[in-house]
FIKE-261294 format. One line per 4 residues: number of its first residue (from 1); their letters; for each residue x, y, z of C-alpha. Coordinates in Angstrom, 2 decimals. Layout:
<sites>
NUM = a = X/Y/Z ~ ...
</sites>
This chain:
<sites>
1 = xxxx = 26.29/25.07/10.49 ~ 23.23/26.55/8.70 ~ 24.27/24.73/5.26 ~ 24.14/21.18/7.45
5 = xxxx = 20.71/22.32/9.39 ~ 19.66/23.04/5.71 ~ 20.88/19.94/4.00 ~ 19.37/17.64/7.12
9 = xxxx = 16.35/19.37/6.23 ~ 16.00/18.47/2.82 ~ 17.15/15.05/3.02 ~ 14.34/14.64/5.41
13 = xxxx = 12.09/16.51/2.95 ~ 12.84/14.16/0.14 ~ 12.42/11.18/2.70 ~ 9.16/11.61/3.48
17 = xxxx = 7.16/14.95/1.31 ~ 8.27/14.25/-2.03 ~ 5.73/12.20/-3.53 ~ 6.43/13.23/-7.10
21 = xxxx = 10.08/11.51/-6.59 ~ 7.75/8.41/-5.78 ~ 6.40/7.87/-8.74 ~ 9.25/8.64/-10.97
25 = xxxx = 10.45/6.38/-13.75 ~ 14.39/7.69/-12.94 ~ 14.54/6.56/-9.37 ~ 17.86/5.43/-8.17
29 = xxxx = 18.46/2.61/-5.70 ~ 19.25/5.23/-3.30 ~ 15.05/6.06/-3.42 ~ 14.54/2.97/-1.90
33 = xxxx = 17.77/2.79/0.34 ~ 16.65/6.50/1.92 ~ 13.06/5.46/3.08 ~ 13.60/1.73/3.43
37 = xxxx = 13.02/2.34/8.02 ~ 10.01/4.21/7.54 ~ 7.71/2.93/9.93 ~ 4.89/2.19/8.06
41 = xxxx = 7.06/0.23/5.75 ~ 7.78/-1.61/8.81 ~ 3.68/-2.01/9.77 ~ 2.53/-2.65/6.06
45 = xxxx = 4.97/-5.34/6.11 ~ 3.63/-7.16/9.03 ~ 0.04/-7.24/8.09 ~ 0.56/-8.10/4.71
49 = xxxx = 3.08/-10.93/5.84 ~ 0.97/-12.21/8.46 ~ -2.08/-12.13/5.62 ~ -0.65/-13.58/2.96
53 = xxxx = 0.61/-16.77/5.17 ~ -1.28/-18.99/2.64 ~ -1.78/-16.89/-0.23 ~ -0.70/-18.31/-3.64
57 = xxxx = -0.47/-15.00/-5.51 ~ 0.05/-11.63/-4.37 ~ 0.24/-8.53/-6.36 ~ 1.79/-5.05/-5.81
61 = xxxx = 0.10/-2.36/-7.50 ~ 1.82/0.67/-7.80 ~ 5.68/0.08/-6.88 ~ 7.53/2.36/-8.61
65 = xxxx = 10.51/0.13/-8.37 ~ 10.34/-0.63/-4.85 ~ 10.91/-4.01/-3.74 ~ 8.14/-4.43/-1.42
69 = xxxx = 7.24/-7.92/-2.88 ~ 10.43/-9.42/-1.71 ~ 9.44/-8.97/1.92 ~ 6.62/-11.95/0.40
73 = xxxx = 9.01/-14.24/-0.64 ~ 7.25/-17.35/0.38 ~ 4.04/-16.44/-1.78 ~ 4.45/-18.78/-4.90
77 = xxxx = 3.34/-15.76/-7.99 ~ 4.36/-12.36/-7.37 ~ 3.32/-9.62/-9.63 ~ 4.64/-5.84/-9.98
81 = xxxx = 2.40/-3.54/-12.16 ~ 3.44/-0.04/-12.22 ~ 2.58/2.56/-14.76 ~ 6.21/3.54/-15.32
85 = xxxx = 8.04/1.24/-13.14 ~ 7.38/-2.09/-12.22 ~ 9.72/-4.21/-9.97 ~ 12.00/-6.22/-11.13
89 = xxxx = 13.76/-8.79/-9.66 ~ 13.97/-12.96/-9.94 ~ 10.70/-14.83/-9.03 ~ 8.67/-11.27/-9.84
93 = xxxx = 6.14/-11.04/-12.95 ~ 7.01/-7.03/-14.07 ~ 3.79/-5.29/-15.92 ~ 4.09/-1.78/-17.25
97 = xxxx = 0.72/-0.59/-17.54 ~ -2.08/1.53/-16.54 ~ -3.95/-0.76/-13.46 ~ -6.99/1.38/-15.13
101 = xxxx = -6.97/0.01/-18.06 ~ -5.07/-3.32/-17.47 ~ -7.44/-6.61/-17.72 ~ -6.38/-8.99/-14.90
105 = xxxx = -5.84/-13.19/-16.21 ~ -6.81/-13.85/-12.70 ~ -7.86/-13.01/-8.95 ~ -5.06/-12.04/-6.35
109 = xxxx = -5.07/-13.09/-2.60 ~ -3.08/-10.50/-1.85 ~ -3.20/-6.89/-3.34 ~ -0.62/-4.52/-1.83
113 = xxxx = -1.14/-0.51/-3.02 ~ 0.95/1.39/-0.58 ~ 1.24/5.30/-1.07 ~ -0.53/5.42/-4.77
117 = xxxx = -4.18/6.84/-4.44 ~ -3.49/10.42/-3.84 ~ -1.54/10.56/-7.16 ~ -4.49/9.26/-8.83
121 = xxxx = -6.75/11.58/-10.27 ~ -9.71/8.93/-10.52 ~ -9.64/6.99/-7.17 ~ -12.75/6.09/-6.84
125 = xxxx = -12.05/3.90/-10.37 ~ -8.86/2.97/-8.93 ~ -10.00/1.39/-5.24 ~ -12.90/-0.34/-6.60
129 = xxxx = -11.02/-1.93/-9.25 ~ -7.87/-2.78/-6.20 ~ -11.11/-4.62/-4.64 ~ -12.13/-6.35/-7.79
133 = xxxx = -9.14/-7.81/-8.63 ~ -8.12/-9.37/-4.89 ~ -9.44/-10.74/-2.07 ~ -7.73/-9.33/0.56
137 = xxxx = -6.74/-5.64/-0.24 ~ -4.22/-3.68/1.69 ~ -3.75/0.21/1.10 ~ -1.54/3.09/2.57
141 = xxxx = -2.06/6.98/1.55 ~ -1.09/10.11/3.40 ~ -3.36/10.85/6.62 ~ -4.69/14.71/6.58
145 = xxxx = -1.85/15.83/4.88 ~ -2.50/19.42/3.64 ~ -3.37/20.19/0.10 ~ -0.76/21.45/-1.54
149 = xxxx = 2.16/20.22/0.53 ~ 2.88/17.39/-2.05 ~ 2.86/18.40/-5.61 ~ 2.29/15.34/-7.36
153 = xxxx = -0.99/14.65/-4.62 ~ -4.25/15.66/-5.97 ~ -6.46/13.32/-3.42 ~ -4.54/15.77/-0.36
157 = xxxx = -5.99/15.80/2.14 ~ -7.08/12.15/2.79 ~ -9.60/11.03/5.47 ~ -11.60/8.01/6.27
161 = xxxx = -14.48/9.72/4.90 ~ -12.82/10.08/1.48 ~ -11.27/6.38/1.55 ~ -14.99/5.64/2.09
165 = xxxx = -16.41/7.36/-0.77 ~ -13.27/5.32/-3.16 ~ -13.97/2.02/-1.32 ~ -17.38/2.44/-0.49
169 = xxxx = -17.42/0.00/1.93 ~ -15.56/0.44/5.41 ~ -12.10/-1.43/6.10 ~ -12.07/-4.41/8.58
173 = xxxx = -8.86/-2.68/10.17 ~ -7.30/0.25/10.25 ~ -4.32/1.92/11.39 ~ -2.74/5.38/11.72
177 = xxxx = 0.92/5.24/11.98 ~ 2.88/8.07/13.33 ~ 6.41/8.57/11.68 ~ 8.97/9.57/14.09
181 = xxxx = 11.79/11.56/12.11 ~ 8.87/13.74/10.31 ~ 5.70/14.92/11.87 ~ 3.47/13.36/9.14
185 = xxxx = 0.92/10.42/9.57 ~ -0.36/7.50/7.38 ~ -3.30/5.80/7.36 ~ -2.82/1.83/6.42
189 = xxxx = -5.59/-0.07/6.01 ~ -7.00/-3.60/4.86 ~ -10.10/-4.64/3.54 ~ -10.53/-8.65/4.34
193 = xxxx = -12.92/-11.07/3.19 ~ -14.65/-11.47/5.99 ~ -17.80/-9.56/7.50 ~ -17.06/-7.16/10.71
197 = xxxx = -14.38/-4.86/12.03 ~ -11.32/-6.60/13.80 ~ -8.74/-4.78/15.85 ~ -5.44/-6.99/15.84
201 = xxxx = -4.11/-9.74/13.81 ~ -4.30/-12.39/16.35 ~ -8.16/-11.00/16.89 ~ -8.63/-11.84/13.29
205 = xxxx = -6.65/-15.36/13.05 ~ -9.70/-16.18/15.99 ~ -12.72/-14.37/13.73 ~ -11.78/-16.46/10.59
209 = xxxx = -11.56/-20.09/12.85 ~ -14.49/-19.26/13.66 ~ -15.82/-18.40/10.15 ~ -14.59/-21.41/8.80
213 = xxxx = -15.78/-23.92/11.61 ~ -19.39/-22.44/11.53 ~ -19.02/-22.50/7.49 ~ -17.87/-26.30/7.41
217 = xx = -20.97/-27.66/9.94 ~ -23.39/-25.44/7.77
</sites>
């Protein structure tokens, strides 16, 4: 009975504490199929599906071989760049390189970065560049997890104070989700193209009518 409470406890461990598995270059499909009903998967997913109803391009930075970008099938030019591991599949541009470094042909609609900035050492560099090269940018990290828990963090712990001082600008939405088989939280959050805070999708479908009627009488 203690080897099962044991082995429950590390399979949950791996699930959702293990960020150095996360960035791997060895990962398994059984990475993906382990954390695949996390719940902010499932809220990441809905904003940036909901966003990206007209995009032409989208690009996930950061994948580690995850297969977020075919949740965006129906956005014509979809890029993986990973510094290890890009995702590959059919209809998906793979890069392998450091997004630091890497010089950008174009500009994204959509930029997805989910779970990435606490590995990153400069991520300050790293957020403003996820703003230069999109124009809608969506990000997850830990919330407040403590330093140390996560090996492979260095950004630990992460507040909307230090997303500010990366971004330096404050999100038009944000979210804290609350995972229910571990007690850990994560913070998702967009920043749009358009001016001013907005608290729900629908809000913001009504915010950018609005935009676009006042822009098209100006």
């Amino acid at each position: 009975m203690r080897h099962a409470v044991r082995t429950a406890k590390s399979v949950i461990k791996s699930m959702f504490f293990d960020g150095s598995s996360g960035r791997s270059n060895s990962l398994p499909n059984s990475y993906w199929e382990a954390r695949k009903d996390i719940l902010y998967y499932q809220v990441a997913r809905v904003i940036t599906s909901h966003l990206s109803k007209k995009a032409k391009t989208i690009i996930d930075v950061g994948s580690a071989g995850c297969p977020y970008l075919d949740w965006f099938s129906h956005v014509p030019m979809r890029t993986s760049l990973d510094l290890k591991r890009p995702y590959e599949a059919k209809g998906v541009k793979s890069i392998t390189s450091n997004f630091l470094t890497w010089e950008p042909d174009r500009k994204y609609d959509i930029v997805t970065c989910f779970q990435v900035l606490e590995h990153v050492p400069d991520a300050e560099g790293f957020a403003q560049k996820l703003l230069e090269v999109g124009g809608i940018v969506i990000v997850s990290v830990p919330y407040k997890w403590p330093k140390g828990r996560t090996k492979s963090h260095v950004q630990d712990p992460v507040d909307e104070e230090k997303m500010l001082s990366w971004f330096h600008r404050e999100p038009n939405f944000q979210y804290v989700c609350r995972e229910v088989v571990a007690p850990v939280n994560r913070l998702i959050q967009v920043y749009d193209l358009m001016d001013g805070p907005w608290d729900a999708l629908g809000r913001r479908d009504r915010l950018w009518l609005e935009k676009q009627t006042k822009d098209s009488s100006a």
